[in-house]
C-alpha positions as CSV (number, residue, x, y, z in Angstrom):
1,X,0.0,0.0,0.0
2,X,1.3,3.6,-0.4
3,X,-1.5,6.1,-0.4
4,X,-1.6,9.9,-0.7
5,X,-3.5,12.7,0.8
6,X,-4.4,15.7,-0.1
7,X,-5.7,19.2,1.1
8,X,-5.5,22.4,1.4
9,X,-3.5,24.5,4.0
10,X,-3.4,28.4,5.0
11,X,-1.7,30.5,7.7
12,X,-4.4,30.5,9.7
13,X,-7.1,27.7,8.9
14,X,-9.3,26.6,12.0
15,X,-12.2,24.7,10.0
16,X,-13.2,21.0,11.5
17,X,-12.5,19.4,8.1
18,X,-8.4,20.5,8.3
19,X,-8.8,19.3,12.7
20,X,-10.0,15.7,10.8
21,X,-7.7,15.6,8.3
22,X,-4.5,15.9,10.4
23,X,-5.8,13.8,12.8
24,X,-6.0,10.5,10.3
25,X,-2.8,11.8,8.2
26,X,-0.4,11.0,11.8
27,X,-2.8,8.1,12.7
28,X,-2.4,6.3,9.5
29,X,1.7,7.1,9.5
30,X,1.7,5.8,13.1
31,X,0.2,2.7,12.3
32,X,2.5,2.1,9.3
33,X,0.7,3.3,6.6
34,X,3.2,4.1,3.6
35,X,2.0,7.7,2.9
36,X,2.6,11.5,1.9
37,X,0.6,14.4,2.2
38,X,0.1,17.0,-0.9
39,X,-0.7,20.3,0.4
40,X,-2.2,23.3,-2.1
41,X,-1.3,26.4,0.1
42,X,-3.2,29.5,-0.3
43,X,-0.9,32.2,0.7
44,X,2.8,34.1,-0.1
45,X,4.5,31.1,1.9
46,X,4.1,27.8,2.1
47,X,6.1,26.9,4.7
48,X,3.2,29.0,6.6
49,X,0.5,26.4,6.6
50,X,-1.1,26.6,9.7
51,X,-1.0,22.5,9.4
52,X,2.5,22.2,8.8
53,X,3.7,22.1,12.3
54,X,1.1,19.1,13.5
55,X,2.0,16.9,10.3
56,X,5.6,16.9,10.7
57,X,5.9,16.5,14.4
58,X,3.8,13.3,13.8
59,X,6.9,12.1,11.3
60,X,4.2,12.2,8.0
61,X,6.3,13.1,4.7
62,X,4.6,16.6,3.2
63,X,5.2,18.7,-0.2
64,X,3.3,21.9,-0.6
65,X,3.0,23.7,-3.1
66,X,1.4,27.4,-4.3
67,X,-1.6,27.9,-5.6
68,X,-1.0,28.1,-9.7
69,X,-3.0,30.7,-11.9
70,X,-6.1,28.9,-12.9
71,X,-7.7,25.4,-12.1
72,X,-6.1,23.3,-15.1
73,X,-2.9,24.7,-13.5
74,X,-3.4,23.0,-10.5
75,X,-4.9,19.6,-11.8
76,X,-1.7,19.4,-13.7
77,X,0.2,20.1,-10.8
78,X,-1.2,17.4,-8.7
79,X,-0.9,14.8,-11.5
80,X,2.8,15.9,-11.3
81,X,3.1,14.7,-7.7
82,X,0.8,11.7,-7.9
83,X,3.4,10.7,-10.7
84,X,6.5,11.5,-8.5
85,X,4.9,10.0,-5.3
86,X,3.2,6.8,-7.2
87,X,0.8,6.3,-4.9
88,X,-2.0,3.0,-5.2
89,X,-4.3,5.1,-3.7
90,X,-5.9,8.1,-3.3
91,X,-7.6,10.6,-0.8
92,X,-8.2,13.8,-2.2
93,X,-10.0,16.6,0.2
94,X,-12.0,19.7,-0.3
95,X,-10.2,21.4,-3.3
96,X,-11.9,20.9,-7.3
97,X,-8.0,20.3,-8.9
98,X,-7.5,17.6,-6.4
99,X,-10.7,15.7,-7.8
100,X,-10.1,16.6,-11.5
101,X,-6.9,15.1,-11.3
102,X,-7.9,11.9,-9.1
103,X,-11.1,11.5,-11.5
104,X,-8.3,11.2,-14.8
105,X,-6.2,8.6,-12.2
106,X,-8.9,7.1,-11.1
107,X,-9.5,5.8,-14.8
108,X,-6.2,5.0,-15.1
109,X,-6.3,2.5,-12.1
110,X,-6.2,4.6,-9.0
111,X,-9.2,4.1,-6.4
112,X,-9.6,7.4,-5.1
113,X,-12.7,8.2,-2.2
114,X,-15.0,11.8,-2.9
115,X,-15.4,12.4,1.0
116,X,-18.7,14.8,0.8
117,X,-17.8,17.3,4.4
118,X,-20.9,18.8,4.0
119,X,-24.1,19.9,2.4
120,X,-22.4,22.7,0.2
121,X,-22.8,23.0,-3.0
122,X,-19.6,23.1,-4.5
123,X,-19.5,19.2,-3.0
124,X,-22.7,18.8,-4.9
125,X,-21.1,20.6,-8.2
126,X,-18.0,18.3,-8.0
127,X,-20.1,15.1,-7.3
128,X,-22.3,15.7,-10.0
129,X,-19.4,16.6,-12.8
130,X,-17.0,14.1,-11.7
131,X,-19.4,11.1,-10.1
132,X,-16.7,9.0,-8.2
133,X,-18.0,5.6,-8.9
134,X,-17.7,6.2,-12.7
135,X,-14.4,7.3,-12.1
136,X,-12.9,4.8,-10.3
137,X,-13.5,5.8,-6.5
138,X,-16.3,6.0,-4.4
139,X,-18.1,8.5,-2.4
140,X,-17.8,9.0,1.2
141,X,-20.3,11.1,3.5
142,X,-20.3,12.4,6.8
143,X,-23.5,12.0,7.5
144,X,-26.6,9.8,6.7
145,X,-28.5,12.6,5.2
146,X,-25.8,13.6,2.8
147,X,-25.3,10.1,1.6
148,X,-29.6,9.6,1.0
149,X,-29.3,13.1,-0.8
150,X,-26.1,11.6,-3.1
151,X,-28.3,8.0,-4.0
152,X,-31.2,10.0,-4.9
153,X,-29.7,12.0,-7.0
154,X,-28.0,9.4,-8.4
155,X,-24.2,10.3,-8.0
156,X,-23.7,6.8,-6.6
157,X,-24.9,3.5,-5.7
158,X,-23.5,2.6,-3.0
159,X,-21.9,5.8,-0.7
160,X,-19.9,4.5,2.3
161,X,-21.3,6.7,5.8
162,X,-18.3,7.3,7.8
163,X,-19.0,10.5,10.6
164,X,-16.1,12.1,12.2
165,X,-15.0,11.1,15.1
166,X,-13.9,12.7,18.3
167,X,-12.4,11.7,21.5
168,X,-14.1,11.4,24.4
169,X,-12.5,13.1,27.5
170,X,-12.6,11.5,31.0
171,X,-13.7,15.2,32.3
172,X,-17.0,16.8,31.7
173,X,-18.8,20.1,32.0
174,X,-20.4,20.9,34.8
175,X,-23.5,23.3,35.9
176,X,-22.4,26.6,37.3
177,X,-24.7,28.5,39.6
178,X,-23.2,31.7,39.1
179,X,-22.9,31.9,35.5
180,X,-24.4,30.0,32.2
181,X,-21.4,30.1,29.8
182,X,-22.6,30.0,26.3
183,X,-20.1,28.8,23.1
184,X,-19.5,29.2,19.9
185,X,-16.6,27.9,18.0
186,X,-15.4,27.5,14.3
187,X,-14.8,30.1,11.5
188,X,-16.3,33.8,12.0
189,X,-17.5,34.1,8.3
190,X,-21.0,35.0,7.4
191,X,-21.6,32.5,4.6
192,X,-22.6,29.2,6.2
193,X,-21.5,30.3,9.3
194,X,-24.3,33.1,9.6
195,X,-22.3,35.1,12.2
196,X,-24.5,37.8,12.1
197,X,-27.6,35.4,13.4
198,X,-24.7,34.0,16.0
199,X,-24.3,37.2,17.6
200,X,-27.3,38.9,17.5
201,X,-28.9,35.6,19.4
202,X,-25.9,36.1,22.0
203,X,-26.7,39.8,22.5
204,X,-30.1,38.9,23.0
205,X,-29.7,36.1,25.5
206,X,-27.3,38.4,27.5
207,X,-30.1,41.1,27.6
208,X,-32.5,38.5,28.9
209,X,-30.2,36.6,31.3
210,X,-28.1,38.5,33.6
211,X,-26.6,34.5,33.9
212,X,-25.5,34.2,30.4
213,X,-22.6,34.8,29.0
214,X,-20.3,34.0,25.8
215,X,-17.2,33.3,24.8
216,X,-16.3,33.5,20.5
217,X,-13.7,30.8,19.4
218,X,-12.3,31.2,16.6
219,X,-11.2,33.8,13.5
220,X,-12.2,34.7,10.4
221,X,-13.3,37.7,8.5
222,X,-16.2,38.4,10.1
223,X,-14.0,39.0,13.7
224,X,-14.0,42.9,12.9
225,X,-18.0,43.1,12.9
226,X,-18.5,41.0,15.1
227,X,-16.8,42.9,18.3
228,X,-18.5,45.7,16.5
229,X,-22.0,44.5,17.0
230,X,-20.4,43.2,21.0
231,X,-19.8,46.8,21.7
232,X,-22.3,48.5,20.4
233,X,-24.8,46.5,22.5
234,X,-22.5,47.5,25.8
235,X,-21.9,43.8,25.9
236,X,-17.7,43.4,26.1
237,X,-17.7,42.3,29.2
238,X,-19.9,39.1,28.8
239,X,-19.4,38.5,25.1
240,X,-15.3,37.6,24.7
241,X,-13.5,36.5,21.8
242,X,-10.4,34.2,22.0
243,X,-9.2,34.2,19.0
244,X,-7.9,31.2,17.4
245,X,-6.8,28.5,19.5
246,X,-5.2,24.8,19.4
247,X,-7.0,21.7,19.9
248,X,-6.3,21.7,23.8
249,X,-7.1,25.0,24.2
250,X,-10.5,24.4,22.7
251,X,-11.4,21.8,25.1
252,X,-10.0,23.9,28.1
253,X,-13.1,26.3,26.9
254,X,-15.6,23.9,26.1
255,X,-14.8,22.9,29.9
256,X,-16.1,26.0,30.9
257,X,-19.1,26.0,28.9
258,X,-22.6,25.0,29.7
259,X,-24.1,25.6,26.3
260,X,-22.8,25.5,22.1
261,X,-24.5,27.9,19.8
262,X,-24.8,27.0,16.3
263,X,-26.7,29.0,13.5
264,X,-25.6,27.9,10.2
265,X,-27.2,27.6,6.5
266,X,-25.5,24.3,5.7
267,X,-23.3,21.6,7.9
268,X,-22.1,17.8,7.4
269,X,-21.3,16.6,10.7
270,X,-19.8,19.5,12.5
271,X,-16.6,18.8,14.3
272,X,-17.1,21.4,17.1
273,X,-20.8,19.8,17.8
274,X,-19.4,16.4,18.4
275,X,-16.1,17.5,20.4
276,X,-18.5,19.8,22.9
277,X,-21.2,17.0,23.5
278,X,-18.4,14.6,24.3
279,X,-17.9,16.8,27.1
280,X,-21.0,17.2,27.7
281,X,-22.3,20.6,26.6
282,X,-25.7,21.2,25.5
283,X,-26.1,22.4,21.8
284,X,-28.7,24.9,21.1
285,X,-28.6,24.8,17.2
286,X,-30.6,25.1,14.2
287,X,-32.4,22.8,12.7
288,X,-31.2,22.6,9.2
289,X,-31.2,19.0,7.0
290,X,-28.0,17.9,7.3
291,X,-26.3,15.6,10.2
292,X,-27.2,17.6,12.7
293,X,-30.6,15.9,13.2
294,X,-28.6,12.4,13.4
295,X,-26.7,14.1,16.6
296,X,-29.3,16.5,18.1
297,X,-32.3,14.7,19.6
298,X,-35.0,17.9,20.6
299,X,-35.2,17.9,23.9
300,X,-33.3,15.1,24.4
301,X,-29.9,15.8,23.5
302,X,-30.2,19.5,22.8
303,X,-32.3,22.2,21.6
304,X,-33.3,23.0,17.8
305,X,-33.9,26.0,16.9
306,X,-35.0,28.1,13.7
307,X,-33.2,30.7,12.1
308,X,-34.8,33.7,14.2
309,X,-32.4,35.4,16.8
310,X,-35.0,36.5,19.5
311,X,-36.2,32.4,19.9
312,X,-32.8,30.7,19.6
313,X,-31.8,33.1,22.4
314,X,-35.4,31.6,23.9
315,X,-33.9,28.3,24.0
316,X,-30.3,29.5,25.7
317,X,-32.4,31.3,28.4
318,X,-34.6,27.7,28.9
319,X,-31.4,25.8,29.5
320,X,-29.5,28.2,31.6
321,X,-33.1,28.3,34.1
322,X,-33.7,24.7,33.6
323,X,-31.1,22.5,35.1
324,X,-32.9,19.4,35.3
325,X,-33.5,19.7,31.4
326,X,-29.3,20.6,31.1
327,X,-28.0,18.0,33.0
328,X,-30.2,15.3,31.0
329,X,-29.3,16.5,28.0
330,X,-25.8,17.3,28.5
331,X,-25.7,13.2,29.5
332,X,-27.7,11.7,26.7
333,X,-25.6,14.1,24.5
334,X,-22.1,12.9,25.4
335,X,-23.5,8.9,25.6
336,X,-24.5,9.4,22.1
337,X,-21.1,10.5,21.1
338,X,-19.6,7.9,22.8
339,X,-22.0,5.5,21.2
340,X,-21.4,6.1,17.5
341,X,-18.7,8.9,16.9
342,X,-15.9,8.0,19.0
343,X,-12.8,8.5,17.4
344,X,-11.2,5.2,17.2
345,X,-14.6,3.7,15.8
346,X,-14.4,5.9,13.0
347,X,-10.9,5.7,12.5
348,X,-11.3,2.0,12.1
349,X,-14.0,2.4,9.2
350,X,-11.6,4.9,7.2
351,X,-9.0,1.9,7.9
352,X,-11.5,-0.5,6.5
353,X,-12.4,2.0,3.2
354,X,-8.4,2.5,2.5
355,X,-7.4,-1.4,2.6
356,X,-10.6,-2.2,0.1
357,X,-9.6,0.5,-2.6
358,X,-5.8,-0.4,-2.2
359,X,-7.0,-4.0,-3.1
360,X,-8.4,-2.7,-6.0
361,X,-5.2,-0.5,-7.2
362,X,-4.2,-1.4,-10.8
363,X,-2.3,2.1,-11.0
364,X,0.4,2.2,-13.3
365,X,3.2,5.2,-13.9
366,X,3.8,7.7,-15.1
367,X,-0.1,8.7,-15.7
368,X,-1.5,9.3,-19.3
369,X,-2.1,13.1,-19.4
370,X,-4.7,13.9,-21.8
371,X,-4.2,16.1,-24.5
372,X,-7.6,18.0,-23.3
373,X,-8.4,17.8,-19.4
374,X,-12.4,18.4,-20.4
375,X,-11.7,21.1,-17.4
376,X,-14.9,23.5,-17.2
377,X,-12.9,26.9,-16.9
378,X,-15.7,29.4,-17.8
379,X,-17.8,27.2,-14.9
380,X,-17.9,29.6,-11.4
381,X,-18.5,26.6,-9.1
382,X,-15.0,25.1,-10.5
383,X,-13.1,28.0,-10.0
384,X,-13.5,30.3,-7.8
385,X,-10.8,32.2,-6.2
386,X,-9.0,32.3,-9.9
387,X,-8.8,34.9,-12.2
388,X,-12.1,34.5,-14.9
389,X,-11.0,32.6,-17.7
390,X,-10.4,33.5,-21.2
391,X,-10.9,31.1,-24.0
392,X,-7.9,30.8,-26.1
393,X,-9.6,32.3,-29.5
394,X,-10.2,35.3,-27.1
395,X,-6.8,35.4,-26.3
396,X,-5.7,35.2,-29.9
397,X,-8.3,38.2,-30.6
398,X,-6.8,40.1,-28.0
399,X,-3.2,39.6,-29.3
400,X,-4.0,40.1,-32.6
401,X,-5.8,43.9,-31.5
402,X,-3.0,44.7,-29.8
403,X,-0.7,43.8,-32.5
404,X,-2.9,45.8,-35.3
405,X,-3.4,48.9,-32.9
406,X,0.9,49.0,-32.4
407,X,0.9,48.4,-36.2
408,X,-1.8,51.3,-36.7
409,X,0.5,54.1,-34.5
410,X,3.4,53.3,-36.5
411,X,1.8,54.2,-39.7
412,X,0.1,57.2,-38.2
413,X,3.6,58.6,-36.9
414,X,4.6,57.7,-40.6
């Protein structure tokens, strides 16, 4: 077996698919699994990747590399290290090049997995244009929801359901009678993240429970507005922001905490959920389709909400006046966990789904690189974040007007 991972790294990613990721990369290596890691880097240096540190100190072999110019760029570029790394398998994350270029080696003999994070719908675009199971891979979902959505729309047969996994501390929050500490932690971005429906649901629990207060984990653009919106409700005091923190940091605060607060437009399974009910905090949290049904029983193992402010803050001011209702289901919340999304349980099943596409490897190098990659370049949902592409006849046109109007002022000074 030699298999290689890839992802994408920045100075300062936080997200719970990058907490996974690393996690499996140095429990794979320390188990002896023959692998390397391929890292596209978004940012000036690469040696900056905010993952960088974890991967190596865990021994796991690493190249990364710069973002290229446009999307065909970088599916050439990671054909380049799947042919210097000759890997049998594949486990591409997150990024479109990665899939373009494992969909043309997957062809070619190399069983590669399309793990679906979430309910976005770039996941959705990707699946759709590059179905893994006619490609030579298969598709892998967090969540039950996401893998009925992929069957009935008919990007595959037969997805495998693996849910993250999280460990499962011997300590445990606890109810405070001076204070109901209320959470939130991930990215501070407004799309999917809905910070603005975050805080204005903390500002309005504060205002209606002298108990309550927050703490904000995490960065992201949204930061600046925010502590903004904090201070202009007179709320600093009992509304902080940590910044971003490392794994044991995190859990230090979720110790604290008595309550999570989640208000997003779409989620797979998310890590920050699953890590505070394993210590038992309560997660007040919209009720959107995704996994988060699978994990948050109303009333049993947490509160669903809608997407209103005024009555998710409702809910937070319930569970910090309630403690009967807290304590039963801060424990049905953390037994679940333990139940079905330990981490070594789900470890074992992405052990399971690497051995059974190694044994179907026929990979052979150096890859066939087709003349034409078929790559959708004028397609939005492909490539994003590059500069809008340019069909070569337009480029020729463009040449060619340049070249007539240089040819036109040297006449006219004639």
């Amino acid at each position: 077996m030699k298999l290689a991972l890839a992802h994408y790294s920045s100075p300062t990613d936080i997200s719970g698919v990058t907490t996974w990721f690393q996690k499996l990369a140095v429990r794979l290596h320390s188990d002896g699994v023959n692998l390397a890691v391929y890292l596209h880097h978004f940012g000036e240096n690469p040696n900056e990747a905010s993952i960088l540190p974890f991967l190596k100190d865990g021994g796991v072999p690493v190249e990364v590399v710069a973002r290229r110019g446009s999307l065909r760029a970088d599916i050439l570029q990671t054909l380049g290290f799947l042919d210097r790394y000759r890997p049998t398998l594949f486990l591409p994350q997150c990024l479109n090049a990665h899939y373009f270029a494992a969909a043309i080696a997957g062809k070619q003999g190399v069983p590669w997995a399309l793990t679906m994070h979430s309910d976005d719908p770039d996941y959705w675009a990707i699946a759709e244009a590059r179905p893994p199971e006619s490609f030579g891979g298969k598709l892998v979902c967090v969540s039950e929801h996401i893998a009925d959505l992929a069957t009935r729309r008919r990007f595959a047969l037969d997805p495998i359901v693996i849910p993250y996994g999280v460990e499962i501390p011997d300590r445990k929050a606890a109810v405070n009678c001076r204070s109901f500490r209320v959470a939130y932690c991930g990215r501070l971005v407004e799309t999917q993240k809905r910070m603005s429906l975050v805080m204005a649901t903390l500002i309005e629990a504060c205002r209606s429970c002298s108990r309550i207060v927050a703490t904000v984990i995490g960065d992201g653009p949204s930061l600046t507005s925010c502590q903004q919106a904090v201070a202009m409700a007179g709320l600093a005091q009992r509304i902080t922001f940590t910044g971003r923190l490392g794994p044991q940091e995190v859990k230090n605060e979720l110790l604290t905490s008595q309550a999570i607060l989640l208000m997003s437009d779409f989620e797979g399974l998310p890590v920050a959920l699953l890590e505070a009910m394993a210590v038992g905090v309560v997660p007040v949290v919209r009720a959107i389709a995704s996994g988060i049904p699978e994990l948050v029983l109303h009333e049993r193992t947490g509160l669903l909400v809608d997407d209103q402010p005024v009555n998710a803050a409702s809910a937070l001011v319930r569970l910090a006046g309630d403690s009967r209702l807290w304590e039963c289901c801060s424990q049905a919340g953390r037994a679940l966990v333990l139940q079905r999304y330990s981490e070594e349980a789900c470890y074992q099943r992405w052990l399971s789904v690497v051995h059974e596409l190694d044994g179907r490897s026929t990979a052979r190098y150096p890859l066939r690189i087709p003349w034409r990659l078929a790559v959708p370049e004028g397609d939005r949902r492909f490539t994003a974040g590059y500069p809008p592409y340019r069909p070569p006849w337009l480029r020729v046109a463009v040449r060619l007007k340049n070249r007539l109007r240089m040819a036109a002022r040297v006449v006219l000074r004639k």
